[in-house]
C-alpha positions as CSV (number, residue, x, y, z in Angstrom):
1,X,2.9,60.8,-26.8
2,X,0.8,57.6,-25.3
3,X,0.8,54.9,-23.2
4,X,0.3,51.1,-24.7
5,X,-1.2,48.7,-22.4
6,X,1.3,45.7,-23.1
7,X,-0.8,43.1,-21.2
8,X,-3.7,43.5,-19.6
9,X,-5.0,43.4,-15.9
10,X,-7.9,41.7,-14.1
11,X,-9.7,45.5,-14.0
12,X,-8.1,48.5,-14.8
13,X,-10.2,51.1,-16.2
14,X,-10.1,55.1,-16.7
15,X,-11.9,56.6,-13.6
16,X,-11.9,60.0,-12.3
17,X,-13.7,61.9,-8.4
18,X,-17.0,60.8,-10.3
19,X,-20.1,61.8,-12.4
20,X,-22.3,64.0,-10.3
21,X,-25.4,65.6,-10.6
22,X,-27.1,62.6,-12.8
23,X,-28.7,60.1,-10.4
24,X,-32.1,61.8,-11.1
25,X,-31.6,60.4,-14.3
26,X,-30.5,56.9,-13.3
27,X,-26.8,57.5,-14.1
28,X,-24.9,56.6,-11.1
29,X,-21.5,58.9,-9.5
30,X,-19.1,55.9,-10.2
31,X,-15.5,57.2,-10.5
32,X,-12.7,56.0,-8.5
33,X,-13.2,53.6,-5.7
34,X,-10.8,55.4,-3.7
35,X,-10.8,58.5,-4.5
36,X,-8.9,60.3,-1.6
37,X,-5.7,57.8,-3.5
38,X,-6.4,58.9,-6.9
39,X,-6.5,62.3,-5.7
40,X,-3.1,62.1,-4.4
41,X,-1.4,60.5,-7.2
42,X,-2.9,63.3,-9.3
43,X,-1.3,65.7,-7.0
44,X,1.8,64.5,-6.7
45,X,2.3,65.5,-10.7
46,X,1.0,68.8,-10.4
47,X,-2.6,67.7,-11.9
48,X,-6.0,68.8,-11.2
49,X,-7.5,66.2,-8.2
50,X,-10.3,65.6,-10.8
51,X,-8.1,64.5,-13.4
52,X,-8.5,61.3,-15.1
53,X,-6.3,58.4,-13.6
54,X,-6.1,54.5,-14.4
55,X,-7.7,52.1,-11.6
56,X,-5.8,48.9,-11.5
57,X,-6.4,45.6,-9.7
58,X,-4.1,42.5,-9.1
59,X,-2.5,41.4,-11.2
60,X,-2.0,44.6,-12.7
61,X,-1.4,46.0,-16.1
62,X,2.2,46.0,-17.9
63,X,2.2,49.9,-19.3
64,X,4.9,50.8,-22.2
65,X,5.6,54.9,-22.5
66,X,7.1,55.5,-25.6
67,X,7.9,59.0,-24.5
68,X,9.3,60.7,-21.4
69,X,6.4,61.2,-18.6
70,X,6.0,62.0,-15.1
71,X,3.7,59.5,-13.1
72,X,2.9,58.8,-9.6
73,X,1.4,55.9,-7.9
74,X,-1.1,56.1,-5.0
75,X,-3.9,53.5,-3.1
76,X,-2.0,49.7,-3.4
77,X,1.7,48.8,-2.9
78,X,1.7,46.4,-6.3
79,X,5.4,46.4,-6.0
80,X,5.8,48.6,-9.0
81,X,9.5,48.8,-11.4
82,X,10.4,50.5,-14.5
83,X,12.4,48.4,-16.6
84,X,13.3,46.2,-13.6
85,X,13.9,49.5,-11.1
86,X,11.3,49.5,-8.1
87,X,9.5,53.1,-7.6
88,X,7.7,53.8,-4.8
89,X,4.0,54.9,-3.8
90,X,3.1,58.3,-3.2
91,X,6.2,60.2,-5.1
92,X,6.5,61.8,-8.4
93,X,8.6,59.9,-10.8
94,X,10.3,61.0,-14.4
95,X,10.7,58.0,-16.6
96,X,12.5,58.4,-20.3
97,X,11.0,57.1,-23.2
98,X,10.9,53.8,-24.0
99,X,9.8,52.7,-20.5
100,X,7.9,49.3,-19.4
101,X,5.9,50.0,-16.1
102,X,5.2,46.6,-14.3
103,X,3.6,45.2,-11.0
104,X,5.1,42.2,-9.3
105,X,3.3,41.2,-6.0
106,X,0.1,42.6,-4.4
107,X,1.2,43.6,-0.6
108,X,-1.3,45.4,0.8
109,X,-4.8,47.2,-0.3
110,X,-6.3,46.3,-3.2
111,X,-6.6,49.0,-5.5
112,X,-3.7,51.1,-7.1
113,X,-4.2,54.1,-9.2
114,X,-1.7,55.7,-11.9
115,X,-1.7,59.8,-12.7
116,X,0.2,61.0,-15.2
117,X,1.4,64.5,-16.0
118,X,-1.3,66.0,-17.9
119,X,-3.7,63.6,-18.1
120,X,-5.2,61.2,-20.8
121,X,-6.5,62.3,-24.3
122,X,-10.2,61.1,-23.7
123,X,-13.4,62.8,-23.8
124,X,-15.5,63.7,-21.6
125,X,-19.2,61.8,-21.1
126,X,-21.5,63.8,-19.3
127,X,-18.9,66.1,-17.4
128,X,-16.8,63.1,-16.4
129,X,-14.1,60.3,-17.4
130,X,-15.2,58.0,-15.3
131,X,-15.8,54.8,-17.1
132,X,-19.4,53.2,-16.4
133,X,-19.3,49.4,-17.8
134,X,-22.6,49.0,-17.3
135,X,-23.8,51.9,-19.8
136,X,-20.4,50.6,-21.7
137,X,-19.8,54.5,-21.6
138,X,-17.1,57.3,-20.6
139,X,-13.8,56.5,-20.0
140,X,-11.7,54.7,-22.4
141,X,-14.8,53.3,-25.2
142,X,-17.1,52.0,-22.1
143,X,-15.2,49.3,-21.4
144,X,-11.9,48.3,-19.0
145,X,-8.3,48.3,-20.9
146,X,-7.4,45.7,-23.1
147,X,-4.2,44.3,-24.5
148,X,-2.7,46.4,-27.7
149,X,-5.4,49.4,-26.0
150,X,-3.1,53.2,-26.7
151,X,-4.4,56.0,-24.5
152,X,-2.8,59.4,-25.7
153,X,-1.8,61.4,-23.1
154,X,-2.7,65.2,-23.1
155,X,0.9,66.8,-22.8
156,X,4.3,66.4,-24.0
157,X,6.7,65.9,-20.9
158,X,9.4,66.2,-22.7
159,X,10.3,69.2,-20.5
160,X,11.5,66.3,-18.1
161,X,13.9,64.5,-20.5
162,X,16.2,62.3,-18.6
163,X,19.9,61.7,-19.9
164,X,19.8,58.1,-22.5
165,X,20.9,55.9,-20.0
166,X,19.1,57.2,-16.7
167,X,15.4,55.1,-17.1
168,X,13.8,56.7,-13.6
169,X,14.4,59.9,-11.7
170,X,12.3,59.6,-8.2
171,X,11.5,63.3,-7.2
172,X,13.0,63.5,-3.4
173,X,9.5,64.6,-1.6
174,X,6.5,62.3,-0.7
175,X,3.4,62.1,0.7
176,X,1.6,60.1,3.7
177,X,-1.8,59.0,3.1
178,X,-2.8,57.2,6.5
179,X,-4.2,60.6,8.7
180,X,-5.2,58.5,11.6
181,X,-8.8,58.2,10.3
182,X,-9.0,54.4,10.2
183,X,-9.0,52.5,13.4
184,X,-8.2,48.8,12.5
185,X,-11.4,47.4,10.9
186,X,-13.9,49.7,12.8
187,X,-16.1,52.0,10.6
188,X,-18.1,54.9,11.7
189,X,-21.8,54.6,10.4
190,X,-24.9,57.3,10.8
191,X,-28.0,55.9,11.6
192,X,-30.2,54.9,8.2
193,X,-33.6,55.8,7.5
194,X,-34.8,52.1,8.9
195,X,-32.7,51.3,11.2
196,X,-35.5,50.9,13.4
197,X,-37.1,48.1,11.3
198,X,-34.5,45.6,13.0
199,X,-35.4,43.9,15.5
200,X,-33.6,44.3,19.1
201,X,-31.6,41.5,19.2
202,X,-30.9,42.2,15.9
203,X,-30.0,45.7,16.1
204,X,-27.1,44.1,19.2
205,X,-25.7,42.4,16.7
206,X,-25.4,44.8,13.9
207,X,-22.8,46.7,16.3
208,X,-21.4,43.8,18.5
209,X,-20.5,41.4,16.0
210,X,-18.0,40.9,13.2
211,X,-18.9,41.4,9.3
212,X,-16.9,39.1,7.0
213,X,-16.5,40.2,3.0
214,X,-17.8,37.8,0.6
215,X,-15.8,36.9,-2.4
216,X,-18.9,37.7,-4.5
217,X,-18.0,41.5,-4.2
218,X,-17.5,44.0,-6.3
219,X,-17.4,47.8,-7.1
220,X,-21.2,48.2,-7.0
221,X,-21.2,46.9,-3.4
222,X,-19.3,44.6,-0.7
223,X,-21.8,42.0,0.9
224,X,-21.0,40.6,4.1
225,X,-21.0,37.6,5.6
226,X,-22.0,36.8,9.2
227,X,-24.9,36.2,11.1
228,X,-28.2,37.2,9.9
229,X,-30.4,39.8,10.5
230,X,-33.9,40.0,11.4
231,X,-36.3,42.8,10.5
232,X,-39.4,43.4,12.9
233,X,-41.5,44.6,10.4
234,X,-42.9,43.5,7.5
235,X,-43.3,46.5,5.6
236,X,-42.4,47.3,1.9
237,X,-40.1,49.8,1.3
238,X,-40.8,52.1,-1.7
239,X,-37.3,52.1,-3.6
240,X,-35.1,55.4,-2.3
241,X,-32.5,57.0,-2.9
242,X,-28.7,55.3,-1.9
243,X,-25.2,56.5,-2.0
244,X,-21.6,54.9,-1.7
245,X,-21.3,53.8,1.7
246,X,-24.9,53.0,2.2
247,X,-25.5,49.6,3.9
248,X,-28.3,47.8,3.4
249,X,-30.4,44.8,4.9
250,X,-30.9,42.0,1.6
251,X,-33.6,39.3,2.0
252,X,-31.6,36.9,3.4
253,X,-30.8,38.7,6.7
254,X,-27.3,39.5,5.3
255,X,-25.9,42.7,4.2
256,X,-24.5,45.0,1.7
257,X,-22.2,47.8,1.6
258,X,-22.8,49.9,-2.1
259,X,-19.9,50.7,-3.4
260,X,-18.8,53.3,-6.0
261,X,-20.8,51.8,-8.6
262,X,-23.8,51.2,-6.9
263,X,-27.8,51.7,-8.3
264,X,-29.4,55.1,-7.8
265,X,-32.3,53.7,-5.8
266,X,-33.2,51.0,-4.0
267,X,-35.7,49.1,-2.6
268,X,-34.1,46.9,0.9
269,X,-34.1,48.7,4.6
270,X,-31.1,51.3,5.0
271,X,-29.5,50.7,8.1
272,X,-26.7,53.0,8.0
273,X,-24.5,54.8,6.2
274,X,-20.6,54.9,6.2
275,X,-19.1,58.0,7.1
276,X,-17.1,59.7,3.7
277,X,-13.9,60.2,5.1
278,X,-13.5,56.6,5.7
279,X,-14.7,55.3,2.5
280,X,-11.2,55.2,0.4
281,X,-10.6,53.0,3.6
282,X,-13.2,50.5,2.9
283,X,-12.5,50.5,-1.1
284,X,-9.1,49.1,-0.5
285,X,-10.4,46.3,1.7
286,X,-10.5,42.7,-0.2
287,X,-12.5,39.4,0.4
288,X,-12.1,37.9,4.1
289,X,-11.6,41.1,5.7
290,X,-13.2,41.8,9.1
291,X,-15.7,45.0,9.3
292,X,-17.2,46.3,12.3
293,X,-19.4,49.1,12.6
294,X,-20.2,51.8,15.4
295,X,-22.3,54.7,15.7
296,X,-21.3,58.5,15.4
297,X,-23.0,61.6,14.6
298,X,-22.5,64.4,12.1
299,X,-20.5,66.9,13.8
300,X,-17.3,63.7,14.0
301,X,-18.0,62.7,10.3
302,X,-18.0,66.2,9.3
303,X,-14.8,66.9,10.9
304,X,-13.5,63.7,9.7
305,X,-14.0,65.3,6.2
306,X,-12.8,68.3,6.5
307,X,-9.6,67.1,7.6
308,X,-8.9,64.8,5.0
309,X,-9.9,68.1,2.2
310,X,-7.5,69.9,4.6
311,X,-5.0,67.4,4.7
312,X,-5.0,67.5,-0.1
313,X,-5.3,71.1,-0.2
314,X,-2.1,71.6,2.3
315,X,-0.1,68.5,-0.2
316,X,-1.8,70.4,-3.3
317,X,-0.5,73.6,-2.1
318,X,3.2,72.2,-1.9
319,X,3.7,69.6,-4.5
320,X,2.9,72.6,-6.8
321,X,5.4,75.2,-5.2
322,X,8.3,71.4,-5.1
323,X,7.4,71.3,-8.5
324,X,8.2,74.6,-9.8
325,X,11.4,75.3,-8.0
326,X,12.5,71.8,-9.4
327,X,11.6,72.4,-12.9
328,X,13.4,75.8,-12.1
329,X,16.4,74.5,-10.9
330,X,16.8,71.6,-13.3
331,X,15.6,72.4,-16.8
332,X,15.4,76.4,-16.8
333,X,19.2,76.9,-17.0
């Protein structure tokens, strides 16, 4: 049982929740950009969050299944069909074999991901499937999917067999992945390490005015366009440690926002950080869109968090229990 990709997108790759515990070594997290939507499309098929998923960009892959499989779409509304039949986002889907998954028109977000029951047959580089292009390692050979590329897939769904001339089945439950957390284009930031380094007029601005994403952005990091900056000081930083969502102050007075794939350390001012639950946010935002930051404090970003784990354990929790009963009631006859 595999997947062919039939023609291949701008950037899809094999990504997973990330490769953690390696920065000491200069290997960075990577995995999904937005991994709250890959989560969920895992989910929805009964698969472990963690579980490898495909990360596509527009214009998107065309993906053939020569055998029966359940998928799920999460993240980007790419106006997905099989065999000419639109399926929606956030809903488990049975397709029969002999299947052509395609996208037609980007409208909205920018990046979809694709679960499918079971998982790919890939191995595992140093605890994850996460490709990292830059080490041209992990995921599927190092590298984004190509034309003529076959992934295996781990398990036969053939449990899920349609009748020959039924292509899709669209399991009747779904999931909402907007929890409130997003406020137009406002982010919630904690004050970086030098923040301070900014000078006052600066430091007004940094809160007061629009950010702008450049077109030169990518997954190591979003730089913005606007106004510049001006640090008061003239100190050297010694390169630190940086995560996703750090933003940072570049030469030029402009900034950057590191992004999934972003360097272990670096050497440019922090200024802030981006709170994690509104990260999968800012990873499905595209070039031109407006950013604005505010301040907050721990205890608001940790609750923030904890609601949006709350919020996938609850859907985990009852997308297994929907998909047991109708696997009992519909193929355990």
């Amino acid at each position: 049982m595999s997947l062919k990709i039939v023609k291949a997108g701008m950037l899809d790759s094999i990504q997973d929740a990330g490769r953690l515990g390696y920065q000491q070594f200069g290997i960075n997290p990577g995995g999904a950009m937005d991994k709250y939507a890959a989560a969920i499309a895992n989910i929805l098929v009964g698969n472990n969050t963690d579980e490898a998923v495909i990360e596509m960009h527009f214009p998107a892959p065309t993906i053939f299944f020569d055998e029966p499989a359940m998928i799920a779409l999460s993240g980007a509304d790419f106006s997905a069909n099989i065999n000419g039949m639109q399926i929606p986002l956030n809903h488990a889907v049975i397709i029969n074999k002999n299947t052509t998954l395609q996208f037609l028109t980007p409208k909205n977000k920018s990046r979809c991901y694709l679960a499918v029951k079971g998982g790919v047959k890939i191995s595992k580089w140093l605890n994850s499937y996460s490709t990292n292009l830059i080490a041209e390692a992990g995921g599927f050979s190092g590298r984004k999917l190509l034309k003529d590329d076959i992934l295996e897939l781990n398990s036969s769904t053939n449990t899920y067999k349609l009748q020959d001339n039924d292509d899709v089945k669209i399991l009747p439950w779904s999931t909402n992945e907007n929890l409130g957390i997003q406020d137009k284009e406002e982010f919630l930031v904690m004050q970086g390490s030098e923040w301070d380094w900014l000078d006052k007029a600066s430091q007004e601005k940094f809160l007061k005015n629009p950010f702008f994403i450049s077109p030169n952005s990518d997954r190591m990091g979003y730089r913005l366009a606007s106004e510049p900056l001006h640090s008061a000081t003239k100190t050297e930083l010694v390169s630190s440690a940086v995560n996703f969502g750090t933003i940072q102050l570049l030469p030029d007075g402009q900034l950057i926002i590191l992004m999934a794939d972003h360097q272990t350390t670096g050497g440019y001012p922090r200024l802030g950080n981006i709170i994690s639950a509104q990260l999968s946010t800012l990873a499905q935002m595209k070039a031109g869109d407006k950013i604005q930051f505010k301040f907050t404090d721990h205890q608001v970003a940790e609750n923030l968090i904890l609601k949006q784990q709350q919020h996938l354990m609850q859907l985990e929790i009852a997308c297994k229990l929907r998909l047991e009963n109708y696997i009992h009631e519909n193929y355990r006859h």
